[in-house]
C-alpha positions as CSV (number, residue, x, y, z in Angstrom):
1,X,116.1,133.8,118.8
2,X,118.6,132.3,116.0
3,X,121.3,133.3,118.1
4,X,119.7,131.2,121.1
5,X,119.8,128.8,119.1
6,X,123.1,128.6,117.7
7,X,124.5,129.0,121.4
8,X,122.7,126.1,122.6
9,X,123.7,123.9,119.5
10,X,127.4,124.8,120.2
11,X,126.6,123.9,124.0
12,X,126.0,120.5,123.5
13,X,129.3,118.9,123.1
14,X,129.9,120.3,126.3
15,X,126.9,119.6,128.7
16,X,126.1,115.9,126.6
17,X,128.8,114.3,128.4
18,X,127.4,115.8,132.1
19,X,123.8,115.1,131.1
20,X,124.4,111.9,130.4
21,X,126.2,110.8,133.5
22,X,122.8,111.6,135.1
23,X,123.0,115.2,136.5
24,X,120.5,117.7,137.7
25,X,118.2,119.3,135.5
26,X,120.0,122.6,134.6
27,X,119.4,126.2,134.8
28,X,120.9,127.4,132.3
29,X,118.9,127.1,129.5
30,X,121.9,126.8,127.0
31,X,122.5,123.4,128.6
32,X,118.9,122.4,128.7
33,X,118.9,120.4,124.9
34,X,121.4,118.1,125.9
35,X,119.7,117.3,128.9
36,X,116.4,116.5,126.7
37,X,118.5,114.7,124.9
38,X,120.3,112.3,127.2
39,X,116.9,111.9,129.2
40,X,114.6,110.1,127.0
41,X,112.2,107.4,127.3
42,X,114.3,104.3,125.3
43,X,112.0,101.5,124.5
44,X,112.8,98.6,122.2
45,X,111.2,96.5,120.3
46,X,111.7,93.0,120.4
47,X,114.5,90.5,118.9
48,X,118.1,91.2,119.3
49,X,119.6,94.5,118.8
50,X,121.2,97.4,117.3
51,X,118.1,98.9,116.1
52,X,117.1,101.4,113.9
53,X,115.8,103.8,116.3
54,X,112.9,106.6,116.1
55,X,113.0,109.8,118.0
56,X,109.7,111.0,119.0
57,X,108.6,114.9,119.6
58,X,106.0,115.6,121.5
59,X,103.0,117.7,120.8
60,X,102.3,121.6,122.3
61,X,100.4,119.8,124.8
62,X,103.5,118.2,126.6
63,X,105.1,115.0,127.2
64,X,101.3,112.9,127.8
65,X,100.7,113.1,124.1
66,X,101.1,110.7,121.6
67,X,102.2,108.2,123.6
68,X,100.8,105.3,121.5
69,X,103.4,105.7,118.6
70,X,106.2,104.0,121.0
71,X,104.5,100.8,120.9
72,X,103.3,101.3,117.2
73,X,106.7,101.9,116.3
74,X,107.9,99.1,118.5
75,X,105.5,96.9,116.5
76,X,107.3,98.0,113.3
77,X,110.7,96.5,114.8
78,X,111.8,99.8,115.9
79,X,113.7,101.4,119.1
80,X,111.9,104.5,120.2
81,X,113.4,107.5,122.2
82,X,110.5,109.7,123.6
83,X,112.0,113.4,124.5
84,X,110.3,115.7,126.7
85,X,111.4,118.9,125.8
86,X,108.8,120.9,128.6
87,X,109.4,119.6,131.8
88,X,112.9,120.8,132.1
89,X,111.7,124.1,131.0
90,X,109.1,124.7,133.6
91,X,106.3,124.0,130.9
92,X,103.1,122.0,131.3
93,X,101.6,122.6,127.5
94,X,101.9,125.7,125.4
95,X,98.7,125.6,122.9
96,X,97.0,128.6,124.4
97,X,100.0,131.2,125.1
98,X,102.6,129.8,122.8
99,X,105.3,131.2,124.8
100,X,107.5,128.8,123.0
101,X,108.1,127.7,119.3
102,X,108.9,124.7,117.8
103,X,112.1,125.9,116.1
104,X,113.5,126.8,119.8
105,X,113.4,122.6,119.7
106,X,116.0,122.2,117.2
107,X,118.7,121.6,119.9
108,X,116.8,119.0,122.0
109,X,116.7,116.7,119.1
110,X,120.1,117.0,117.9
111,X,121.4,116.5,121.3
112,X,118.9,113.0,121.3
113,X,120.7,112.5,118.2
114,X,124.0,112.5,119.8
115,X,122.9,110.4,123.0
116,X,121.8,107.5,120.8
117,X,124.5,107.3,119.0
118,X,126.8,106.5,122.2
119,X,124.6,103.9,122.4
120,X,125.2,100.3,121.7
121,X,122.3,99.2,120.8
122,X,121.3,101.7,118.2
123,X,122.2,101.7,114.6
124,X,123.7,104.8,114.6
125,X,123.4,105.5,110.8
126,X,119.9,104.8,111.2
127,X,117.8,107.1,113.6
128,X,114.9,108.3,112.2
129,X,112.8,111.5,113.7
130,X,108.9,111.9,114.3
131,X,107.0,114.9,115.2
132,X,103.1,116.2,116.0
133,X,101.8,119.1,115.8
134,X,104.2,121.6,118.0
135,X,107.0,118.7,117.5
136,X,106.4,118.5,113.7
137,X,107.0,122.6,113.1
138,X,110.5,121.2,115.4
139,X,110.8,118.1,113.1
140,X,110.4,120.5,109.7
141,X,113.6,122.8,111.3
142,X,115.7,120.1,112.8
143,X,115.7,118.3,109.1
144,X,116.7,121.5,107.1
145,X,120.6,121.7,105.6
146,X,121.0,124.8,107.5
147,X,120.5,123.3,111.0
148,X,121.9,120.1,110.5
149,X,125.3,122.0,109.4
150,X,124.6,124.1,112.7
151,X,125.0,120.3,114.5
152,X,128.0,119.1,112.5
153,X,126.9,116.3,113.0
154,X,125.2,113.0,109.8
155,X,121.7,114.5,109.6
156,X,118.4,112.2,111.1
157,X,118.2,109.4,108.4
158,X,114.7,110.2,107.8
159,X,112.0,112.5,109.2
160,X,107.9,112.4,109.5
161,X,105.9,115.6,110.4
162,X,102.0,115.0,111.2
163,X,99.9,118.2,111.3
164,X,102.4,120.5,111.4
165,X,105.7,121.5,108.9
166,X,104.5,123.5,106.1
167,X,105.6,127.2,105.6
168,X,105.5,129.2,102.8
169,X,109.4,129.6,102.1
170,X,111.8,128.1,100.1
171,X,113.9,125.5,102.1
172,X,117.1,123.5,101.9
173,X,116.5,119.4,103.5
174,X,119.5,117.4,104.4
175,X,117.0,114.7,105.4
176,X,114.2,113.0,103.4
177,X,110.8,114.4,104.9
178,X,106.9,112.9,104.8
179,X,104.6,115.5,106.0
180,X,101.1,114.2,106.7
181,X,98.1,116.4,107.1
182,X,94.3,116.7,107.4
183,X,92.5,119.4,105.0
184,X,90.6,120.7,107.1
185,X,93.0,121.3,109.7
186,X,92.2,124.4,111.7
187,X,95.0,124.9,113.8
188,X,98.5,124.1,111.4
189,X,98.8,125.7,108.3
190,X,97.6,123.5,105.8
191,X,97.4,125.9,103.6
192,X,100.7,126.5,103.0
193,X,102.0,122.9,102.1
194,X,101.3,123.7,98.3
195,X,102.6,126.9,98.6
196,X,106.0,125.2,100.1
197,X,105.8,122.5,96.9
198,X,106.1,125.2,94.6
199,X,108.6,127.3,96.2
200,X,111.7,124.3,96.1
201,X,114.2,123.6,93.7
202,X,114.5,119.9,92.0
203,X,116.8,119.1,94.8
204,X,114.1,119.7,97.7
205,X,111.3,118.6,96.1
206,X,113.1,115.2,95.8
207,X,113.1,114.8,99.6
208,X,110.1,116.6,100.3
209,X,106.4,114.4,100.2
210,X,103.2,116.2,101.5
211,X,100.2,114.3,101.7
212,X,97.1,115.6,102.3
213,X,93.5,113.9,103.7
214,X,90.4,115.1,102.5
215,X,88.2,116.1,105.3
216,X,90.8,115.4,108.2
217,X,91.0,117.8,111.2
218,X,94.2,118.2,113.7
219,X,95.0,114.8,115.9
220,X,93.4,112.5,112.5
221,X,95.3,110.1,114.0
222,X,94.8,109.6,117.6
223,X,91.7,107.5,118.4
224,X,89.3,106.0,118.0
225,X,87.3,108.6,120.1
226,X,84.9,111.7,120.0
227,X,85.1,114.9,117.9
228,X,86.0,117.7,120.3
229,X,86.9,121.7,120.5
230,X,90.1,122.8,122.2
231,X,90.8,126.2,122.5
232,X,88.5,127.3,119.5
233,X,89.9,124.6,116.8
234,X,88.7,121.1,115.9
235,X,89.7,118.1,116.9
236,X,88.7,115.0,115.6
237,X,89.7,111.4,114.4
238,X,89.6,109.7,111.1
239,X,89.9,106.3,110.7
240,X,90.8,106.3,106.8
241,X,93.4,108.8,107.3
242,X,95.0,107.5,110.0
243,X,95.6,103.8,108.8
244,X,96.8,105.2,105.3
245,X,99.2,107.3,107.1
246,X,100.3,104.5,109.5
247,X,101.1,102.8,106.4
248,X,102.4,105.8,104.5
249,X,104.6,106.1,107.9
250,X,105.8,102.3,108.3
251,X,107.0,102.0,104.3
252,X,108.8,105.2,104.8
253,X,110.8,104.6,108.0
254,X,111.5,101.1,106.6
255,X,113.1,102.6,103.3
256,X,115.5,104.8,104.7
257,X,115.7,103.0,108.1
258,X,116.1,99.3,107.3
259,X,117.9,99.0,104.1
């Protein structure tokens, strides 16, 4: 699975430029991340650009989810760049079967990386990254030194992982990271974000921040609406949690984003 990954990382200065001008979806799946990544949903804020820009990764439920963060970002004077990393894959969701892993994302965001970059009204020093669930695990990968070396390529300028990120390893971040997550989360593993605290050196633990929300369950954010089950696991919003972590989000883009 590394090796896939490695191949399609070295792939993209190659098929960027094709995907770009607008060709076909491919079948070759070592071309497939820089298709993600040229095919986004741009949206900008307004005012006059370049902007600082936010990548957004979509949940294991597919490119319907979490919508709502390109006009909250927006509203925070930021460019967005929704990426659908399923669709060209043949996938509608993966939460049941999980068939495929957030790590095998690493490419498509790297390869968004690169397409905004071309573009003239981004900042391109300035491109943050946001994940969700299945798209935070992604997020947590994409961020560490060893991928980011992979891409030679400036790292993602900063990097936000809701519900999703922690592991119990030690790690090496060439981007600052904020992961955000609900205590009672039964579906990520919350348990392991102390666990990853106390495993980093000085160095990580300096671009790592983990916040936690007492009595928070997967999807805190997305609502208001009613406490559900999905495939055994609870869902749920809380209003508390989410507008402290909308804030928490905002002052942390607009550090490392705006300055």
């Amino acid at each position: 699975m590394r090796r896939a990954l490695i191949s399609a990382l070295l792939a993209l200065g190659a098929a960027v430029a094709v995907a770009a001008c607008g060709a076909l979806q491919p079948t070759d799946p070592a071309l497939i991340p820089a298709y993600v990544g040229a095919n986004g949903k741009f949206a900008k804020p307004s005012g006059a650009g370049p902007f600082a820009t936010v990548v957004i990764m979509h949940g294991c439920g597919g490119p319907t989810g979490h919508q709502e963060w390109i006009g909250r970002l927006n509203e925070w004077g930021y460019a967005t760049y929704y990426i659908d990393s399923f669709t060209p894959r043949n996938l509608k969701h993966v939460c049941a079967e999980r068939q495929f892993k957030g790590y095998e994302r690493v490419g498509d965001a790297y390869a968004a990386l690169a397409h905004l970059r071309t573009r003239t009204d981004v900042r391109a020093d300035r491109i943050g990254l946001i994940g969700f669930s299945h798209g935070a695990a992604a997020t947590s990968e994409v961020v560490t030194a060893e991928h980011a070396a992979q891409a030679n390529t400036p790292p993602f300028a900063a990097a936000v992982a809701y519900y999703g990120g922690c592991r119990n390893e030690k790690v090496r971040l060439a981007t600052d990271l904020l992961i955000l997550f609900g205590e009672s989360d039964d579906w990520a593993n919350v348990k392991a974000c102390p666990r990853m605290l106390e495993r980093q050196n000085r160095a990580t633990r300096d671009r790592l921040t983990i916040v936690t929300y007492p009595g928070a369950y997967h999807d805190f954010d997305i609502g208001p609406r009613p406490p559900r089950e999905y495939l055994g696991h609870h869902i749920e919003y809380n209003e508390a949690a989410a507008k402290d972590s909308f804030q928490r989000t905002q002052a942390f883009f607009d550090r490392r984003l705006k300055s």
